[in-house]
DODREN-845690 format. One record per atom (N, C-alpha, C): y, z, x. Coordinates in pm, whole numbers, plus 50000, padded with zeros to 5 digits. Atoms other than C-alpha are relative to their C-alpha. Example, Ala and Ser with C-alpha at 12.3 -4.5 7.8 and 13.67 -1.06 7.14 Angstrom:
BEGIN
498815000050089495505078051230501205000050090498814999449918498945071451367501095007349923
***
This chain:
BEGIN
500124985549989830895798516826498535003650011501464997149957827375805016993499885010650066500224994649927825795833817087498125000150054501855006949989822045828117247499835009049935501394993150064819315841817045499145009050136500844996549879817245863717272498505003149916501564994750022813485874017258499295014250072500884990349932812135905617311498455000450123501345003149936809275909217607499295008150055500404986649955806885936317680498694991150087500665002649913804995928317974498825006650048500484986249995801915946518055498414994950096501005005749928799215942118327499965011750106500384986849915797685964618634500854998550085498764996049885800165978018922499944992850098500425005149883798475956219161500584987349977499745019750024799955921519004501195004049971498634996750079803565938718925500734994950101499555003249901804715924119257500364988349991500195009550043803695892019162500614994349917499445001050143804875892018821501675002750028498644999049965808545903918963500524986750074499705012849940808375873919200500314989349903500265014250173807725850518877501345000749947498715000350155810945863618647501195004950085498814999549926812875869318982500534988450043499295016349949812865829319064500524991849881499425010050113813365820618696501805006550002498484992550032816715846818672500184993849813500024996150158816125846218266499385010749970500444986050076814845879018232500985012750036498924989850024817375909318136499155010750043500364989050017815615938918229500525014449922499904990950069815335971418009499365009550063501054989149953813836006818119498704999549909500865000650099810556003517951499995018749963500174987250086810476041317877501145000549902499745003450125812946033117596499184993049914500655012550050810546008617446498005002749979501274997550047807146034217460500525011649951499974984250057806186067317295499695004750121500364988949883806966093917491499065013150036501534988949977803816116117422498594994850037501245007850011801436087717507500135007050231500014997849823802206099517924500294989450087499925014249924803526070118021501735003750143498614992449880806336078318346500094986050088499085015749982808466052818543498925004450165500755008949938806666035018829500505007250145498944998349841807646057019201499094993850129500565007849855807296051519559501074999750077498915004249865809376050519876500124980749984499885014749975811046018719922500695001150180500724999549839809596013020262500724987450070499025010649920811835977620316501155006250063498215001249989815255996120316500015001250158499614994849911814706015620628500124992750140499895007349885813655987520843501024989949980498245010050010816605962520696500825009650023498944993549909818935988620798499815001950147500485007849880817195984521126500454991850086499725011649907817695952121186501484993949975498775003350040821055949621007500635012050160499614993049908822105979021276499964993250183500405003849835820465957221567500994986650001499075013549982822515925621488501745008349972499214991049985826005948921459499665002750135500024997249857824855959221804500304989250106499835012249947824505923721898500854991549950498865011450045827275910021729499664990249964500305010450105825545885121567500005004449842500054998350133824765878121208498544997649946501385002250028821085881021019500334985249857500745010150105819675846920792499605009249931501494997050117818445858220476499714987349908500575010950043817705826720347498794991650058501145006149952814665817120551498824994949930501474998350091811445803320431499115012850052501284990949996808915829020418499054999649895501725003050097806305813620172498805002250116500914998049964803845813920419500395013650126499644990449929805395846120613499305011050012500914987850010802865875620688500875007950165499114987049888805025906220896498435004550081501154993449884802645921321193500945012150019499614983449980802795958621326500714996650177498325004949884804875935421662501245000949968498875004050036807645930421454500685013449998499024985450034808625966821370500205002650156499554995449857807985975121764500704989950054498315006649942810045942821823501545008249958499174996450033812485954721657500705011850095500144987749937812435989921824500724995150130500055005449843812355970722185501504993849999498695011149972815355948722095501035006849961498624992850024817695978421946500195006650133500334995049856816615996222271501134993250079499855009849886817225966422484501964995149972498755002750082821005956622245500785013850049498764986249951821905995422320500714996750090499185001249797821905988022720500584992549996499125009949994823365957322674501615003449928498974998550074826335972722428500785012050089499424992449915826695999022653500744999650138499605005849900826905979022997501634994249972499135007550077829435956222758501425011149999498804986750028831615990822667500525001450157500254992749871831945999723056500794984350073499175012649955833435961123120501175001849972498854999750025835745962422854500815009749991499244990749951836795997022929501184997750145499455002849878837735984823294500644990249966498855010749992839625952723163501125012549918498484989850061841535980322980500655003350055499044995449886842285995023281501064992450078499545011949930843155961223449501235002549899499255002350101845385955723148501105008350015499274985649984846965990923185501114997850145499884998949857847565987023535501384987050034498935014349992849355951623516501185005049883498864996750054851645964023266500945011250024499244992349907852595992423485501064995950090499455002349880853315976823778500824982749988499655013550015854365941723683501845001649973498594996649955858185954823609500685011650138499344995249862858525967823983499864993850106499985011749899857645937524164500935002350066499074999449869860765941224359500225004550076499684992349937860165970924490498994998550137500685003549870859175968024824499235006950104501094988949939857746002024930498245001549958501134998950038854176013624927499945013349838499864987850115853486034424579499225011450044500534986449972851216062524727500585004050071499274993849897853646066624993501355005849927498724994350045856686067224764499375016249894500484983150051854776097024542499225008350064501164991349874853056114424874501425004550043499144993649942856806123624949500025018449997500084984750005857206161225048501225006949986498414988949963861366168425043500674988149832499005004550081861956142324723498514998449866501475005850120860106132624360500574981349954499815013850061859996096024226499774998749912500135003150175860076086123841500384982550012500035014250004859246053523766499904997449838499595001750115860426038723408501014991849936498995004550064863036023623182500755006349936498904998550095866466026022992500814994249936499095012750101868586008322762501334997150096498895002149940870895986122934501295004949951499464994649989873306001622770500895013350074499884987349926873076034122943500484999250151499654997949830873946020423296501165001450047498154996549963877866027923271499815015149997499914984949956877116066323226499025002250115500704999849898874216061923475500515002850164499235000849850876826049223749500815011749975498644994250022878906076723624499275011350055500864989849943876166102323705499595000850153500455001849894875226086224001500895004950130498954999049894878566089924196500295015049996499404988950018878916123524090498325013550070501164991749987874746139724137499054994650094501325002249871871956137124420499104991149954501585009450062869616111424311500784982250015499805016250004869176068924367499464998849906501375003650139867926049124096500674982750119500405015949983866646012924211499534990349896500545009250097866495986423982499664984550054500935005749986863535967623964500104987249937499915007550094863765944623678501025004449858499134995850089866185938623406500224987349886500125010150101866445921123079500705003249901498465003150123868675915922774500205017349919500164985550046867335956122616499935009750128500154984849941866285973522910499984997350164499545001749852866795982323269498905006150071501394995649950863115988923467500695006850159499574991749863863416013123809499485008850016500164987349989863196041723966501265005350074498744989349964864976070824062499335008150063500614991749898864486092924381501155012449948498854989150017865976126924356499315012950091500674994049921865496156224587498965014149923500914991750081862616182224526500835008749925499814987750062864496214524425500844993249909499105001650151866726196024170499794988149931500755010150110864076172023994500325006549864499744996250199864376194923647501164998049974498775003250062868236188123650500534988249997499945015150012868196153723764498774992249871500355007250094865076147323482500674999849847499044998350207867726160523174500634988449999499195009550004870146135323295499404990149956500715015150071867596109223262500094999749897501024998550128866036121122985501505001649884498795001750085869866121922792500534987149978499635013750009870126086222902498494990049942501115004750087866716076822659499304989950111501625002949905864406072723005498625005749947501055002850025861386060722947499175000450112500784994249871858926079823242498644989149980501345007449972855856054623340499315007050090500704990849894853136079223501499244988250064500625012749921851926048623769498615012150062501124991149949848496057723932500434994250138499185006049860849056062224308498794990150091500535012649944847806029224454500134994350139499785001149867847886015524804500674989249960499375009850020850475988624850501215001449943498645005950128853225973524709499874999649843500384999450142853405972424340499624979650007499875014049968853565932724435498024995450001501424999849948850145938624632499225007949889500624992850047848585962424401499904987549841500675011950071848755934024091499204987450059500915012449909847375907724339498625008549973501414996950048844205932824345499215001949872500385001050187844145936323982499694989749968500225013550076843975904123915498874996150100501035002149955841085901624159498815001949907501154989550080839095928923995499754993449840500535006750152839765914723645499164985749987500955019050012838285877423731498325005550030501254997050006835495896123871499335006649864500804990950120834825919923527500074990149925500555009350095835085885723320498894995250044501225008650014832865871423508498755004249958501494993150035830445899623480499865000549838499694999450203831465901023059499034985149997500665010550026830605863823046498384995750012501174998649948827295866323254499115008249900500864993050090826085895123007499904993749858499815008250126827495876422681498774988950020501105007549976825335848222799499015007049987501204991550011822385872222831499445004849859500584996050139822575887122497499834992049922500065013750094823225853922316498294995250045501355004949978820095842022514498905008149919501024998050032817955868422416499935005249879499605000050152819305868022036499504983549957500485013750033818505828122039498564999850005501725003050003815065832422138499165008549945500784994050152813895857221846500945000549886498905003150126817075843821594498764998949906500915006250087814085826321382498795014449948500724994250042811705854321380500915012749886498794994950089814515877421276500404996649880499725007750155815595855420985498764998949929501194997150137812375855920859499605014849995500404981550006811415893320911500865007249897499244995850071814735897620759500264993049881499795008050105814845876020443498535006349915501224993050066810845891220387500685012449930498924993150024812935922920376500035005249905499365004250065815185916820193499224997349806501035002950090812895901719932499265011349967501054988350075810625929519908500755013549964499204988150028813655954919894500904997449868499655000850148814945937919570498564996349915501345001850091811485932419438499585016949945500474986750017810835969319460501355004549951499044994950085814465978919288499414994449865500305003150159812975959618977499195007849963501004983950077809975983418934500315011949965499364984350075812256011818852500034995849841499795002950184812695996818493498274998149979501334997050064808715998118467499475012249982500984982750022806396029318350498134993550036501385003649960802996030218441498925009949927501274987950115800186053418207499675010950093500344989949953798186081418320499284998550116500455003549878795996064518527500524997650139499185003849876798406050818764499844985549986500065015450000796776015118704500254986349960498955014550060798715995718463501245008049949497754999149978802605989518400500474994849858499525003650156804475982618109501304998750053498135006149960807795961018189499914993849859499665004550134810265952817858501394992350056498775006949948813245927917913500254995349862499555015550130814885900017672500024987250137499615018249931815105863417765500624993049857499195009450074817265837717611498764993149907500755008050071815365818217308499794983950084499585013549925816435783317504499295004650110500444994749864814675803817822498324997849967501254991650012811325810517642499194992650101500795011649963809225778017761499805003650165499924997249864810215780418107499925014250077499884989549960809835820218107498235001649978501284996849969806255816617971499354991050102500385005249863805245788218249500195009150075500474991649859806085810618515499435010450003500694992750021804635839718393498544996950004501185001450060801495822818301499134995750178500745003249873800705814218671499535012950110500204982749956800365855118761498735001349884501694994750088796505863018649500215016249988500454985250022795565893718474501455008249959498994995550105799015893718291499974999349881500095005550146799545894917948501785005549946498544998150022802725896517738500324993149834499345000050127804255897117391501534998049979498294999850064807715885617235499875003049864499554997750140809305894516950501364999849992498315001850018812605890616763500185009649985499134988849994815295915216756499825009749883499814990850172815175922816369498525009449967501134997250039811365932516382499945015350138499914983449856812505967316652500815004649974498534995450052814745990716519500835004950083499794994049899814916004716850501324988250089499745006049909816195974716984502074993150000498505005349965820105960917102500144989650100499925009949880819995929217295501424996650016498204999749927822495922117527500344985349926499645013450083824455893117449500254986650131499915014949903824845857617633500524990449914498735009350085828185835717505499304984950058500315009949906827025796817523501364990049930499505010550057829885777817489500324987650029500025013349982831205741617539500654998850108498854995049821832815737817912501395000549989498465000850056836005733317738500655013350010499394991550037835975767017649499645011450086500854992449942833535784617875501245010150144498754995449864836735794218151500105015549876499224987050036837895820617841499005008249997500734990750043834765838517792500235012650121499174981249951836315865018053500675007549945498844991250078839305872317872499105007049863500394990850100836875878117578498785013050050500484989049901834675897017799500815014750073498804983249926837725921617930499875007249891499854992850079838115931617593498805007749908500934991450107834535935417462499044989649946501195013750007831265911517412500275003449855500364995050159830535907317032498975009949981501334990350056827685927816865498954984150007500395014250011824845903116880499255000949831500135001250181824285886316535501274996749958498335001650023828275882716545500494991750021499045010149989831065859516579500384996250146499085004049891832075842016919500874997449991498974998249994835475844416930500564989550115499455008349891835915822017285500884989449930499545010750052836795789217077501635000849934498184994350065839885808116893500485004750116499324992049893840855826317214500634985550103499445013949873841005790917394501194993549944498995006050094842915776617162501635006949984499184993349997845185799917078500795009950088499215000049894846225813317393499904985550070499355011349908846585780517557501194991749900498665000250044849145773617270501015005750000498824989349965850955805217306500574995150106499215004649866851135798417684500694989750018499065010149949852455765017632500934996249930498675001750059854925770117375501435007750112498914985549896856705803517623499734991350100499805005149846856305781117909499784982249987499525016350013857655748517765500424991450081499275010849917858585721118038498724989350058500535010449965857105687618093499305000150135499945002749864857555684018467498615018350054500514987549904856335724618569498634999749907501265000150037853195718318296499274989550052500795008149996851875689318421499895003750129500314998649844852375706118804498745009149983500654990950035850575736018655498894993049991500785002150008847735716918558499204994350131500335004649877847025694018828499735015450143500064993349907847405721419075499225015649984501104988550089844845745018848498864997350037501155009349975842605717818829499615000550163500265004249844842745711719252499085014750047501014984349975842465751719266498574997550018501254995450037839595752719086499034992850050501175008849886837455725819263500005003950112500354992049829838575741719612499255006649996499774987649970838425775219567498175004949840500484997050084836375776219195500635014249937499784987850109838535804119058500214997149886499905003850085838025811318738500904998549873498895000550089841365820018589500934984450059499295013049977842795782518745499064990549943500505012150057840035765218541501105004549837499714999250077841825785118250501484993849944498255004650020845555775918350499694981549994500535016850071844075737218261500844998049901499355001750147844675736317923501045004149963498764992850027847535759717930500864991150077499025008949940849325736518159500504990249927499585011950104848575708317947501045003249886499195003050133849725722717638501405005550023498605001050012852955731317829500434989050034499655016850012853335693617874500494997749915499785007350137853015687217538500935003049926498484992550092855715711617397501165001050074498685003549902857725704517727500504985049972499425013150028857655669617618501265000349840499154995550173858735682717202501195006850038498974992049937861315704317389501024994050057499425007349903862485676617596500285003950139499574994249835862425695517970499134993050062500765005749908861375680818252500555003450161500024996949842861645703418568501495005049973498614995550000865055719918374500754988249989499105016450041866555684018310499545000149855500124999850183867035687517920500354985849927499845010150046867995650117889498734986150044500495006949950865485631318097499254989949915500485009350067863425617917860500574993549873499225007450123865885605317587499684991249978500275015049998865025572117640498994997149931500934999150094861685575317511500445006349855500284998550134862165593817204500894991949923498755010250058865135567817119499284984949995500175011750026863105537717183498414998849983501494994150082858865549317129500745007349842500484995850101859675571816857501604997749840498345007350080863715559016713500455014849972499544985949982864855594816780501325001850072499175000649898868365598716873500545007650131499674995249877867925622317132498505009149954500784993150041865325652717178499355006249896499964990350100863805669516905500585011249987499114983050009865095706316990500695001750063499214998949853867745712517145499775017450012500774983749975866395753417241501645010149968498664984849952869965772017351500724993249840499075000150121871415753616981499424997449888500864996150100868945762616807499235012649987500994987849945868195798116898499275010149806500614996750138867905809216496498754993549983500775004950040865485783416449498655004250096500424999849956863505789116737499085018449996499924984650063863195825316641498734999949873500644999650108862065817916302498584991750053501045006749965859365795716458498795006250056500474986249965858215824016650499065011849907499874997250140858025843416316498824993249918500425003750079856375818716153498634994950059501584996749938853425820016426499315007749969500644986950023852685853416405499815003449869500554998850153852505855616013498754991249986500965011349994850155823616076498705007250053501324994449926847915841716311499485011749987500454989350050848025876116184499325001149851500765003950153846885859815838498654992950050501325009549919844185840416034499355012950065501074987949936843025874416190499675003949896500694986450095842645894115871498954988149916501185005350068840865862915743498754997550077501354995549912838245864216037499335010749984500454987649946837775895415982499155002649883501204998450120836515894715646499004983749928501805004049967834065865915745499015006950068500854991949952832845887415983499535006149955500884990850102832235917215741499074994149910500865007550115831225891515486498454995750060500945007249932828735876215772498745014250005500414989650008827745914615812499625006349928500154992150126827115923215477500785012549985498934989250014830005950415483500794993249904498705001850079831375940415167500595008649964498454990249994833695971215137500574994650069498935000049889835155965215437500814984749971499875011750011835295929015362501284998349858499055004450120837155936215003501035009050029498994990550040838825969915044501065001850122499424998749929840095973515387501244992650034498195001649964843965970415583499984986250010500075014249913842045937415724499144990049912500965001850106840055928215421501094991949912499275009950074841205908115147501075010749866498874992650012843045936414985501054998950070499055000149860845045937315313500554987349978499695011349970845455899715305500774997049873498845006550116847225897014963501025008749988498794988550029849495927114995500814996350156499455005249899850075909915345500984985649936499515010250016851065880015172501015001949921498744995550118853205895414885501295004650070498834995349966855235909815124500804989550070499235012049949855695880515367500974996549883498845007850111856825861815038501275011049960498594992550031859155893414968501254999150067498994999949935860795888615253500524987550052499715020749983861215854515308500764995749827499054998650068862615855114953501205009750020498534992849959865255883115058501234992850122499285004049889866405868715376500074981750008499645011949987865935831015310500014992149827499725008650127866415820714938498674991849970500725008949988862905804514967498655008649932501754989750114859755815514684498934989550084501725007649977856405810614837499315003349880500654993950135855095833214574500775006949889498954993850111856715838914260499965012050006499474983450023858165874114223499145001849930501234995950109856255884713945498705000350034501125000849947853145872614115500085011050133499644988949898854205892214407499805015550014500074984750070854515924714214498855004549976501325000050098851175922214050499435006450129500804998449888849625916514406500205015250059499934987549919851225949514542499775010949936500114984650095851035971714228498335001249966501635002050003846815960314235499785001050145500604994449911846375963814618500315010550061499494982949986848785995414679498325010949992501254989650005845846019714523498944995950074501655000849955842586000714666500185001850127500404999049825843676006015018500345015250023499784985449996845146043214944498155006049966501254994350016841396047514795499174988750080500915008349914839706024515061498775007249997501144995249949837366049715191499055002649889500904997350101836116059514869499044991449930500205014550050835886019614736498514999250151500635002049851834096014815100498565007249995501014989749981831776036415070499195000949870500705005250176830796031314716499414986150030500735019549972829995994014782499144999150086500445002549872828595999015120498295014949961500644989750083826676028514938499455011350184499744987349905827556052615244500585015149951499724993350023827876088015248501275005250071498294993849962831576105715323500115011849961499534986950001832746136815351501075001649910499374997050077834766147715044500965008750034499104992849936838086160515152500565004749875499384995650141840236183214892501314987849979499155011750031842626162614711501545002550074499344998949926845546173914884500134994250149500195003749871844296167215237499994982149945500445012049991843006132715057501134991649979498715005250017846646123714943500634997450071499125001249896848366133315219499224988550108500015013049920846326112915418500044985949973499925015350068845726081615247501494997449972498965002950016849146085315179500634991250166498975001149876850606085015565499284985350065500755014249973847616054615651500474989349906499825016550127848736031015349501604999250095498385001249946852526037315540499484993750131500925011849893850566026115853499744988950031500255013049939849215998615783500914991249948498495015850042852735978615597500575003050160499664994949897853845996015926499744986250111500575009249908851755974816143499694984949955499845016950070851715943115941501544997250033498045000049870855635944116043500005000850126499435000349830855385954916383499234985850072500805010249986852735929916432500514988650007499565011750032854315897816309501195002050102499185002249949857675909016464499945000150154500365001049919855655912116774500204985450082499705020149972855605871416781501355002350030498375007049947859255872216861500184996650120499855005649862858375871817237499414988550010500165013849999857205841017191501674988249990498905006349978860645827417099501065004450101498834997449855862555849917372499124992150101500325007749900860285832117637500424985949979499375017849992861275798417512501465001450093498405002450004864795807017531500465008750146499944992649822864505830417886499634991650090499975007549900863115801018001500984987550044499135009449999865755778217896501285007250096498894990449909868065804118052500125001250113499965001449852866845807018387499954985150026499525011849947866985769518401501394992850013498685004350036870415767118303500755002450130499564996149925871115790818554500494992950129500005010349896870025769018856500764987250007499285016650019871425737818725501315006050000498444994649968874795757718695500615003050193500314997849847874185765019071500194986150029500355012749981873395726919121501294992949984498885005650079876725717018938499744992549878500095009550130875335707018601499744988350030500235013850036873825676618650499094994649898501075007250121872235649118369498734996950011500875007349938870265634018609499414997250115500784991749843868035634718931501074991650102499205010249924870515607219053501755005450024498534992650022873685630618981499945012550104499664988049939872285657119199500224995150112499855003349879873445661719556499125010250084501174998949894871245675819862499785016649979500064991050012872455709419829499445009549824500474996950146871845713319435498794998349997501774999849998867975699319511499635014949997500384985050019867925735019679499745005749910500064990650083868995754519424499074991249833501155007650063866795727719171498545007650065501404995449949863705733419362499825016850009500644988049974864005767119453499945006249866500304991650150864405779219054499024994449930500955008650021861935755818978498285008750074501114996349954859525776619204500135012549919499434986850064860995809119098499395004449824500795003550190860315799518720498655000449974501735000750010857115791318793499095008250024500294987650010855875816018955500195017349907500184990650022857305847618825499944998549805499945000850162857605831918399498464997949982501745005050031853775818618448499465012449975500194988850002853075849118554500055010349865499734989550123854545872518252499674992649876500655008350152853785843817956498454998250006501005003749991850445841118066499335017150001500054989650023850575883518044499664999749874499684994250118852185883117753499284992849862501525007850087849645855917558498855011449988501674988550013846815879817644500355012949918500014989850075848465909517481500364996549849500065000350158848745893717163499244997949956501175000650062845875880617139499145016850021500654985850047844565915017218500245009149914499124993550075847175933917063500014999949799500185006350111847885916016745499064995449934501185003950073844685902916647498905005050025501194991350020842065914216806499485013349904499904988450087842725947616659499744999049883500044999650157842245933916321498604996049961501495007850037839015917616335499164999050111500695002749897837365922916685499195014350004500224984149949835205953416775499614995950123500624998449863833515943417104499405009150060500594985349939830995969117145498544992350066501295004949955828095941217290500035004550140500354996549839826605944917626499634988650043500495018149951826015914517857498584996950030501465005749959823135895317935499985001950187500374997249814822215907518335498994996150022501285006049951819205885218437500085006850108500225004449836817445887818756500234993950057499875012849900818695867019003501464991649911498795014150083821665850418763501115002650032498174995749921825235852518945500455001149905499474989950057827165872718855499935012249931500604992350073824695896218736500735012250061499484991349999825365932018735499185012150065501654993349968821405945218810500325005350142500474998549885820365956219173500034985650039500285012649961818925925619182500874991649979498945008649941821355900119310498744982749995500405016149967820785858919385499494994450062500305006949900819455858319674498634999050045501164999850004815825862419567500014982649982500125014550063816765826819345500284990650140499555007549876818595814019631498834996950114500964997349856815675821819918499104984449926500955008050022813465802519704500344985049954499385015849964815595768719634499874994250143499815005349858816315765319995498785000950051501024999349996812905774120046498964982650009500545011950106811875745319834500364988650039499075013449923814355720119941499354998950127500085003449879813695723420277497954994150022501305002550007809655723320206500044980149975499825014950029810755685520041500334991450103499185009949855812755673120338498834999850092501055000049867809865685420576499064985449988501055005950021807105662420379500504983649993499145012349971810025632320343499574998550134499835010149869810215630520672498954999650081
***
């Protein structure tokens, strides 16, 4: 349970080396930045550090000119020895210029293949027709409609046809629809277009073209070979004259870049009256210091002070969890809910633990935990996500209680053999569906386990905190914890014949912590030697009264909370039953037949997916739910370096990044 130590750092040198000095604690990414005007007096005239930031406008620039050019900008270039000229901005200028005409010529191609496009899908279902199209719509005594209708429609069609003035010619015809046209004479086009238009014709406005519709795609398909070729010819062009300033670009743009997160860090500095020196305040990790004063120390005409946390009253360092890689996957989940205070308890080590047992008791089976893992593990090396480094351990430990369970992929006998001849067992340990009481109580006898294990964290923590009120008097305190225990034993003597704690002892415990938690606040506050607001005794009754009902309240709901732990055992034994009932009940993989695999495999996916899913929910809300609540506050703030992924700052990675690859590549040059 580690949380780093940090070190206070007030930085302080003239405005002219603050550039410098950002470069320094932007390539280490161990320094947290703070606003230094928290961290001076505010009547000394000290004001935060301004200025146009004069990078953005030209990286939106050149980010706008590659978008024009459909390429993509390098920001990883070297630029250690990189000095920008007053060419580069009017390059720039020249080449958005020059990218317009070219994007514009480009628009004006693929407008006309549109047309091409348009044009062929016009005329391509009337190939058969054998007239010219400007001649058939240049008629002066008839109109022509060119279009489709659902083959359906061609029995009332003929029915119309024999009966009203108008041809229809069909062109093309296919399994939905019937392509054509229809001549009809001028003065009774509006009564011949209802008919259509009742038989769900579909009007194609053709443009009038010379030719055949035959001949008129033959020229289309001329025109379009010619507008690729001209597309291709310009593509070539722009690629060319994107290849032969790519390099200057990537460095112009990576300088940038660089100087547009260098200048977001000087907002967290103040600068005096003069204008001529700066005052930057951060933290760094204790484990950081060494390597934070080396790089600092190579920026002249800096100077700089640490100090610990306890010696600033002002001060709240963020926090930074270091734990063992084992465990390092949960520090999200304890992160969703809330960093510690720093000076406090890391919690990751219990959270790993104890949800990856939850998850692998509710999602008991041999066969689907050991797929789970393996296929967590593969994840997480592809891909690196970080909730499939977490389903690891949770896989495993549904191995391990799929093995105590005896399942293996919904086969409840498979491994008999082993526990009959490794362990002289005459069959599984549990059998789940005939043992659902027991499995219940097991459940039960978690959650009393772990809700007694929270209230005793909780008053190490206070204890660690020097809050001994809270530590003796409170719901979660060791008051809490023996009037928690008196009752367990009450009820576990009512309902199972079984004394943990003698009665009598029992009594004592509840008729001595009853009052100290009805007078908590008062006890609390006396010890802690805090002041409280004196309520009349009425108000103080009634309330202390309805909170002492509260918290037996929630010491019950709590524990009986654990019961979804034993319905997931037994929901999962259920939906496996199911399938195998599907399958025809078989013992053994050798009993099933081709069609039962199906219904095997497919509940087998089914399970997996949507039970992983909700047990791997329903783990997290107990541990949030149930325990946290008793002993967690999570009111820390994180550690946000410069430059450290995943940070949260302005400043991003790709200052750290520029300068590895930088570096590397400087090595390879002198290798070779």
């Amino acid at each position: 349970m580690a949380i780093a130590k940090m070190k206070f750092v007030r930085v302080m040198g003239p405005v002219s080396k603050i550039d410098d000095f950002i470069s320094a604690c932007c390539l280490s990414g161990e320094l947290h930045p703070e606003n230094a005007l928290d961290y001076v007096s505010a009547s000394m005239g000290f004001t935060r550090l301004s200025g146009d930031n004069t990078y953005a406008a030209k990286m939106q620039r050149m980010e706008e000119l590659a978008s024009v050019a459909g390429a993509s900008l390098n920001d990883d270039a070297d630029v250690s020895d990189f000095k920008p000229t007053a060419l580069d901005e009017s390059m720039i200028e020249e080449s958005l210029e020059k990218m317009k005409g070219f994007h514009k010529l480009r628009a004006e191609l693929l407008e006309e293949l549109d047309f091409c496009n348009k044009e062929k899908e016009q005329f391509q279902h009337f190939v058969g027709l054998s007239a010219s199209i400007r001649e058939l719509l240049d008629c002066d005594f008839v109109r022509v409609r060119f279009g489709c209708l659902p083959v359906e429609c061609l029995e009332k069609l003929d029915a119309y046809q024999s009966k009203e003035n108008f041809i229809f010619v069909v062109c093309e015809k296919t399994p939905e629809k019937v392509w054509g046209v229809y001549v009809a004479p001028k003065g009774m086009t509006d009564r011949i277009d209802r008919i259509f238009a009742s038989l769900y014709f579909e009007r194609i406005r053709v443009e009038k073209e010379s030719g055949t519709p035959e001949d008129v795609l033959k020229m289309v398909a001329d025109e379009e070979k010619l507008v690729l070729h001209a597309k291709e010819e310009l593509d070539g062009e722009i690629a060319s004259y994107w290849k032969e300033r790519a390099d200057r670009f990537s460095e112009l743009y990576t300088y940038l870049k660089r100087g547009s997160m260098a200048f977001e860090v000087r907002k967290y500095a103040v600068t005096d009256r003069s204008g001529k020196s700066f005052v930057f305040t951060g933290w760094i990790p204790v484990k950081s210091q060494k390597r934070f004063e080396k790089r600092i120390a190579e920026v002249p005409e800096i100077s700089y002070e640490l100090s610990d946390p306890s010696k600033d009253s002002h001060a709240k360092p963020p926090i930074k969890l270091e734990n063992k890689r084992l465990f390092r996957p949960f520090e999200m989940y304890v992160s969703m809910y809330g960093l510690p205070s720093y000076g406090g308890v890391d919690i990751t080590p219990f959270v790993a633990i104890t949800y990856s047992i939850l998850f692998g008791i509710m999602f008991a089976d041999f066969g689907q935990g050991l797929l789970l893992t393996i296929g967590a593990f593969i994840l997480y090396k592809k891909k690196g996500y970080g909730i499939a480094k977490i389903m690891v351990p949770c896989g495993f430990c549904s191995t391990i209680f799929g093995f105590i369970f005896g399942s293996v992929f919904g086969f409840e006998h498979l491994l008999d053999p082993i526990y009959q001849k490794v362990f002289g067992l005459p069959g599984k340990p549990i059998e789940v569906m005939d043992s659902i009481n027991g499995v219940l109580l097991m459940a039960i006898t978690i959650g009393i386990v772990l809700v007694a294990v929270a209230i005793m964290m909780n008053i190490f923590i206070r204890l660690r905190s020097k809050e001994y009120g809270e530590a003796l008097f409170s719901e979660n305190g060791l008051a809490g914890l023996l009037l928690y225990a008196a009752l367990v034993s009450c009820i576990v003597k009512f309902m199972g014949n079984i004394t943990v704690i003698p009665t009598a002892v029992c009594i004592v415990m509840i008729v001595c912590t009853v009052p100290l938690l009805f007078c908590k606040e008062l006890l609390i506050a006396k010890v802690q030697k805090e002041k409280i607001e004196k309520p009349s005794a009425v108000d103080f009754v009634l309330q202390n009264f309805f909170e002492l009902i509260e918290y037996i309240l929630s010491y019950f709901s709590n524990t009986v909370s654990f019961l979804r732990i034993g319905a997931f055992v037994l929901v999962h034994s259920g939906m496996m039953m199911v399938f195998f009932s599907l399958a025809g009940n078989p013992e053994s993989p050798s009993e099933v037949s081709p069609a039962g695999w199906l219904a095997i495999i497919l509940g087998n996916v089914l399970v997996m997916a949507l039970e992983g899913l909700l047990t791997g929910i329903q783990a997290l809300r107990l541990e949030y739910y149930e325990m946290f609540s008793r002993f967690y506050d999570g009111d820390g703030r994180p550690f946000t370096g410069i430059g450290r992924p995943g940070g949260k700052h302005p400043v991003m990675t790709t200052i750290k990044k520029i300068s590895k690859r930088a570096r590397r590549r400087a090595t390879a040059e002198k290798a070779g």
